[in-house]
C-alpha positions in Angstrom: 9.7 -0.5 24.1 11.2 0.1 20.7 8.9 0.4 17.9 10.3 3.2 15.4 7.1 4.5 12.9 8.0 6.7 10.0 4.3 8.3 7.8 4.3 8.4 4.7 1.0 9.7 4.2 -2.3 7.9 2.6 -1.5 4.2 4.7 1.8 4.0 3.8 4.5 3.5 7.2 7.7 2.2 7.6 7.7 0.1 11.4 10.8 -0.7 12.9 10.1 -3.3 15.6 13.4 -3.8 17.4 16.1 -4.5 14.4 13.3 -5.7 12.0 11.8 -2.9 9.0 8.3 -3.9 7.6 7.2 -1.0 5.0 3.7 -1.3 5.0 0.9 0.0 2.1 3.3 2.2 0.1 2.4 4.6 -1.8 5.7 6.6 -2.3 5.9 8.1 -6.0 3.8 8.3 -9.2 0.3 8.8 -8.9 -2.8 7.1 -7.4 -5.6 6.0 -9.6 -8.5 3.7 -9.7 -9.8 2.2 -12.7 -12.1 3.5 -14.9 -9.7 6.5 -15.0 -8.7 10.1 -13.5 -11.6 11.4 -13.9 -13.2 9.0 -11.2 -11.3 9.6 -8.3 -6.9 10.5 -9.0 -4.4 11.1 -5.9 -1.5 13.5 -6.4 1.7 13.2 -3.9 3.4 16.6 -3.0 6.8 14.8 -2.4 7.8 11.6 -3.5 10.1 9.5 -2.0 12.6 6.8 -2.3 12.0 3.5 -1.4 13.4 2.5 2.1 16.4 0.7 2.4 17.2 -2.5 4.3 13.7 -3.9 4.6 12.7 -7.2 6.0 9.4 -7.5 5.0 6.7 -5.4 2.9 3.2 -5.9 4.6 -0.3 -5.2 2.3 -3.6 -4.9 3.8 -5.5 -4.8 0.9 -5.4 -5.5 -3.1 -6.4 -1.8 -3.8 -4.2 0.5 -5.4 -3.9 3.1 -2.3 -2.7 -0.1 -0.5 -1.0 -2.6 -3.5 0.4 0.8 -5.7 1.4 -0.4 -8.7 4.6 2.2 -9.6 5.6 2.1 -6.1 5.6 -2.1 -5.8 7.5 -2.1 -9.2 10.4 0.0 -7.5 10.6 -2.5 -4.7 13.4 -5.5 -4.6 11.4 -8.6 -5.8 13.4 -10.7 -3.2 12.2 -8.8 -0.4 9.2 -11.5 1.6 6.1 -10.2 1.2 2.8 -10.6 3.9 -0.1 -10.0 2.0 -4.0 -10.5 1.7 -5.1 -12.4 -1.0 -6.1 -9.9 -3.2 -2.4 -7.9 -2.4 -0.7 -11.4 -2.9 -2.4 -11.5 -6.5 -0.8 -8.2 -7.6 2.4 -8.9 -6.2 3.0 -12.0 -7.8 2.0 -10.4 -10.9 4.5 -7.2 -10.6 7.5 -10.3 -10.3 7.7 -10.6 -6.2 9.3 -13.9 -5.2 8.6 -14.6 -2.1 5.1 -14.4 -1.1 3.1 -15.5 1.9 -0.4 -15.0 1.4 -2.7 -14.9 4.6 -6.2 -14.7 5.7 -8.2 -13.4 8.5 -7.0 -16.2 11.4 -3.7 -17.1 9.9 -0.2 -15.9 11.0 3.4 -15.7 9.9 5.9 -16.3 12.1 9.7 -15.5 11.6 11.8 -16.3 14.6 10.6 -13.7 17.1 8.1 -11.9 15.5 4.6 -12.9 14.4 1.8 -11.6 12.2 -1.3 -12.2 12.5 -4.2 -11.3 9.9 -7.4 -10.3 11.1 -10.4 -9.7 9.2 -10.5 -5.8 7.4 -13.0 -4.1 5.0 -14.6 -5.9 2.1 -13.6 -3.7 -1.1 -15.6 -5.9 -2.8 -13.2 -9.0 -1.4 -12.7 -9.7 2.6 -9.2 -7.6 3.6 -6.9 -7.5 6.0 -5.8 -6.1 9.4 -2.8 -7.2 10.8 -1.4 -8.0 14.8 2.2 -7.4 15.1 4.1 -9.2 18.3 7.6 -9.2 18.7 7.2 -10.2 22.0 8.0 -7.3 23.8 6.6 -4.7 21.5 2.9 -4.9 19.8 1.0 -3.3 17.1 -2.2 -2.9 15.3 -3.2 -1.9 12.4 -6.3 -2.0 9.8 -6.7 0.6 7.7 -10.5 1.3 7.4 -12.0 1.0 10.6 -13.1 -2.5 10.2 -12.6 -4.9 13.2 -12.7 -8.4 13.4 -15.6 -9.5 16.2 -13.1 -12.7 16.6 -10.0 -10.7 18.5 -9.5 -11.6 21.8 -8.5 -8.7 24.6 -5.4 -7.6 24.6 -2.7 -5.0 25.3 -0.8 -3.4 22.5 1.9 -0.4 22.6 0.6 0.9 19.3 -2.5 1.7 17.5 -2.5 2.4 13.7 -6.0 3.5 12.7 -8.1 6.1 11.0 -9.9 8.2 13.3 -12.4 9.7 10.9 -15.2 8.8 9.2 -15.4 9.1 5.4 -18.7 8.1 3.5 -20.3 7.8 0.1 -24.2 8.5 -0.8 -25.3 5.3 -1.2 -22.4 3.4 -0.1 -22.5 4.7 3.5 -19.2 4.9 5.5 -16.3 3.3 3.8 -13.6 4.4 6.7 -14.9 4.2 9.8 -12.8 5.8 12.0 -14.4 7.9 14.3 -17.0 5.1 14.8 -15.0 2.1 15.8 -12.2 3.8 17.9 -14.1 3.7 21.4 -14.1 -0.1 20.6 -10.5 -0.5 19.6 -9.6 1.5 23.0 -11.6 -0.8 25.3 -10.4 -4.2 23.4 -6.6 -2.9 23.1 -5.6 -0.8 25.3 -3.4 1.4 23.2 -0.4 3.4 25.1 -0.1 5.4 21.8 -2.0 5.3 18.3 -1.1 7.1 15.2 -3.9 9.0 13.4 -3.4 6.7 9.2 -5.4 6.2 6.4 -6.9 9.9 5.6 -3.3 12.2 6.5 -0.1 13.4 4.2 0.5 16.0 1.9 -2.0 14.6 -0.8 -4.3 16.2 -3.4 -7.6 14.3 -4.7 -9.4 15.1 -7.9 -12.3 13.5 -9.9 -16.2 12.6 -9.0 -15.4 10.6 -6.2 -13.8 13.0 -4.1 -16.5 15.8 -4.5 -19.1 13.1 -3.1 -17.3 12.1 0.0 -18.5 13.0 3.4 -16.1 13.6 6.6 -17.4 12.7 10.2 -14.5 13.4 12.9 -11.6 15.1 13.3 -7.9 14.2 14.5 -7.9 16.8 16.9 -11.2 16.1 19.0 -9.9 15.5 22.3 -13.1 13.7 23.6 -12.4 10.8 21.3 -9.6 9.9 23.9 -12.3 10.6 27.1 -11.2 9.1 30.0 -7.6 7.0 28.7 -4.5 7.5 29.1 -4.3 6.7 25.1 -2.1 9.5 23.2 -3.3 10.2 20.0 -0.3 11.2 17.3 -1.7 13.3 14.3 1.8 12.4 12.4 3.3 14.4 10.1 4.9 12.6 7.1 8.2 11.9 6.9 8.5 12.1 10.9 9.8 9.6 12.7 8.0 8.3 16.3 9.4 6.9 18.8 7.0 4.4 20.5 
């Protein structure tokens, strides 16, 4: 296997499948906010970083601005092809990117050996995305919320990119649902390794938002992994793993 996964905290990774560097979600300098303003809900890196060199692709799972970052995109060659939801393909083509291929849940991009394939995410309010990754050797998952998509088939993958906690709003109810959907993800996938995303990095939160949200889970409960032979990665940011 060769799959190379760097964190950068929030959903932001850098995956190196064979030769071929897809940065997905970054959210690598400036800071996070959701409209109205700060005061709802503002997200505060404690290291910025450059953007990574010699990417293939950039890969957005969702339209949202801890997903599609505005300052972060804008940093980003404009050349560089782009796999996006819809929502993430609006903002991209806004900021000035180029070369856009827009997907929804069922479709795939294909580039000589590797595929993509978007599954159906979180609706936040419009339908996301997850995505397959197949190189044909190597195989990942990811989908940042906890959402899955009842149409995936079975299958084996190397590695598992998912939140493994549960974060809710009153009201709401659980917008990441991490804890809740892993034992489902384990029996459709298979995982030989997943990486802990979504709710990790060296971050600080601030406004209304955040003082309302509600944690179910923990990355080290061991019981979530209860009879597998799954390892479970809390990663650090700026780490590199070796899958």
């Amino acid at each position: 296997m060769s799959i190379k996964a760097t964190y950068y905290g929030a959903n932001g990774w850098l995956i190196e499948v064979g030769k071929t560097r897809i940065l997905i979600d970054p959210w690598l300098n400036g800071d996070l906010t959701f409209p109205p303003g700060d005061w709802l809900i503002k997200g505060e890196l404690a290291k910025e970083t450059e953007v990574p060199s010699n990417l293939d692709f950039l890969l957005l799972t969702q339209g949202q601005p801890d997903h599609s970052h505005p300052p972060t995109l804008k940093k980003i060659n404009k050349g560089i092809p782009v796999i996006a939801s819809e929502a993430a393909s609006k903002i991209v083509s806004k900021i000035g990117f180029t070369k856009i291929n827009p997907l929804k849940p069922g479709e795939t991009f294909v580039k000589n050996n590797l595929s993509i394939q978007a599954t159906s995410g979180a609706s936040v309010p419009n339908l996301e995305n997850g995505y397959i990754i197949d190189s044909g050797l190597d195989s990942i998952y990811i989908e940042p919320h906890g959402f899955l998509d009842k149409k995936i088939k079975p299958r084996n993958v190397n590695l598992l990119i998912t939140p493994v906690i549960d974060f809710s709003l009153p009201l709401a109810g659980k917008f990441i649902k991490g804890k809740t959907v892993l034992p489902q993800l384990l029996r459709l996938f298979k995982p030989k390794t997943i990486l802990a995303s979504t709710t990790g990095g060296d971050i600080t939160f601030t406004g209304i938002i955040n003082n309302l949200i509600s944690v179910d889970g923990s990355v080290d409960d061991i019981s979530l992994l209860k009879d597998t032979s799954t390892k479970l990665i809390n990663p650090e940011t700026f780490k590199e793993y070796f899958i």
